[in-house]
C-alpha positions as semicolon CSV with decimal commas, in nm:
position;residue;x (nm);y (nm);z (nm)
1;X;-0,222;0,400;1,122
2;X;-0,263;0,722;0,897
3;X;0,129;0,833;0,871
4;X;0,443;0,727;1,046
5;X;0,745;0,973;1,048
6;X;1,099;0,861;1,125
7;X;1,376;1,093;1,288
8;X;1,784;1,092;1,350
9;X;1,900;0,971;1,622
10;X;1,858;1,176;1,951
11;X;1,630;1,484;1,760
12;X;1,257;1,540;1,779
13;X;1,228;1,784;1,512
14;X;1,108;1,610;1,155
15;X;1,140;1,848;0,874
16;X;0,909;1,623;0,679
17;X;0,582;1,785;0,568
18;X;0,240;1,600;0,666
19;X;0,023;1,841;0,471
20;X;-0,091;1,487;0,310
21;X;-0,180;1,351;0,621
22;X;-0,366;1,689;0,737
23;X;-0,575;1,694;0,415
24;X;-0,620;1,282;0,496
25;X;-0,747;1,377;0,872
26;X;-1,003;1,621;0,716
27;X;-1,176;1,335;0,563
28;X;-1,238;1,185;0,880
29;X;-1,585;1,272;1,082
30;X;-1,512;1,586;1,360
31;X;-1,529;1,374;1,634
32;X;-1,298;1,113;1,552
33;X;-0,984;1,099;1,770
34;X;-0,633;1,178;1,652
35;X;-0,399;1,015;1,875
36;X;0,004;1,108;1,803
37;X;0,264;0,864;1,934
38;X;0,624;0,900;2,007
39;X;0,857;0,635;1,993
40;X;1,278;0,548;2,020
41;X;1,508;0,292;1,987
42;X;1,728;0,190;2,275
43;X;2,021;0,439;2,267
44;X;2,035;0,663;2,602
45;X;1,881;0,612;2,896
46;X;1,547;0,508;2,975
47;X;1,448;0,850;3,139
48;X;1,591;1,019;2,820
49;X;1,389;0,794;2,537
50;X;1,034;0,897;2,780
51;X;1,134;1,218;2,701
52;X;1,268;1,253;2,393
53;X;0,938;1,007;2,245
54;X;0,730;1,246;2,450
55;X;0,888;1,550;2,262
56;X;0,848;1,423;1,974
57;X;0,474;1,299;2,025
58;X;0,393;1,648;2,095
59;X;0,535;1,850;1,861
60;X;0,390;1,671;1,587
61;X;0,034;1,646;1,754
62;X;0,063;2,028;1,814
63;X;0,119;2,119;1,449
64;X;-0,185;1,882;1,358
65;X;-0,396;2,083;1,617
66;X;-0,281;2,395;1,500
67;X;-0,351;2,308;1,163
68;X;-0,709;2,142;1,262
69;X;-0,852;2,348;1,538
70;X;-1,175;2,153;1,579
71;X;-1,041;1,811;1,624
72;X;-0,935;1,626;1,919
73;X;-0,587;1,539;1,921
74;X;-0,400;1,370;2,192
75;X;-0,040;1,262;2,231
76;X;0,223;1,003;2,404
77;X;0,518;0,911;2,409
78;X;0,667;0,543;2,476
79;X;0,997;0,585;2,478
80;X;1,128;0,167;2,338
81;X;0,872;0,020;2,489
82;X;0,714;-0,060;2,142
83;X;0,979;-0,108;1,919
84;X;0,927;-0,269;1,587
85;X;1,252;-0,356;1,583
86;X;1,443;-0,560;1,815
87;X;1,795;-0,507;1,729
88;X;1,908;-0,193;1,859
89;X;2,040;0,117;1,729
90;X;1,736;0,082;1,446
91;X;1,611;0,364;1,313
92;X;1,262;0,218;1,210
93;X;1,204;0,256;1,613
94;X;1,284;0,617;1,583
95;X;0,917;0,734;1,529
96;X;0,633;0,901;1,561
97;X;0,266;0,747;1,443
98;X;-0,104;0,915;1,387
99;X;-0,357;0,743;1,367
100;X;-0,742;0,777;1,385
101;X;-1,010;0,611;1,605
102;X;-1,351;0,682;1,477
C-alpha cells in the first residue's frame, strides 16, 4: 500500500494533499495498476457506508487520474467490510488506500 488517507466521520472529502503520493506513482512503470479503495467504520447503515466508501474511493482515484492521465486507475468502495479495527466508531476504518500492482 502506497498511501492511506483517513476522514471524519460521515464526509468523503480529505483536504489532505497526496502530491507525495502522485510524484511516488510516477516512479512506477505506465502500465502498472492504481487501484483506490474506500473504506468506513460501522456508524450508519449498511447501504450508507457502500456509498459513502464508494464516494470516497472515487474522488480520490479521480484526482490521481486527473493528475496522471496515462495511468490506469480503478476504484471501490467496501463500505466495513474490511475494517482494521474491530471496535466500532474507529476512525482508523475511516479510509481510503492506493496502492500499486505492477
Amino acid at each position: 500500500m502506497l498511501q492511506t488517507l483517513y476522514y471524519e466521520n460521515d464526509k468523503y472529502l480529505n483536504k489532505i494533499r497526496i502530491d507525495k503520493t502522485i510524484e511516488a506513482l510516477k516512479q512506477y512503470p505506465p502500465d502498472a495498476a492504481i487501484i483506490v479503495t474506500g473504506h468506513t467504520d460501522k456508524e450508519g447503515s449498511e447501504q450508507h457506508n457502500w456509498e459513502l466508501s464508494e464516494l470516497r474511493a472515487k474522488a480520490i482515484g479521480e484526482y490521481v487520474q486527473r493528475q496522471l492521465p496515462d495511468r490506469k486507475v480503478s476504484y471501490k468502495g467496501y463500505g466495513y467490510s474490511r475494517p482494521i479495527e474491530l471496535v466500532s466508531p474507529s476512525p482508523i476504518n475511516r479510509r481510503v488506500e492506493i496502492s500499486v500492482i505492477d
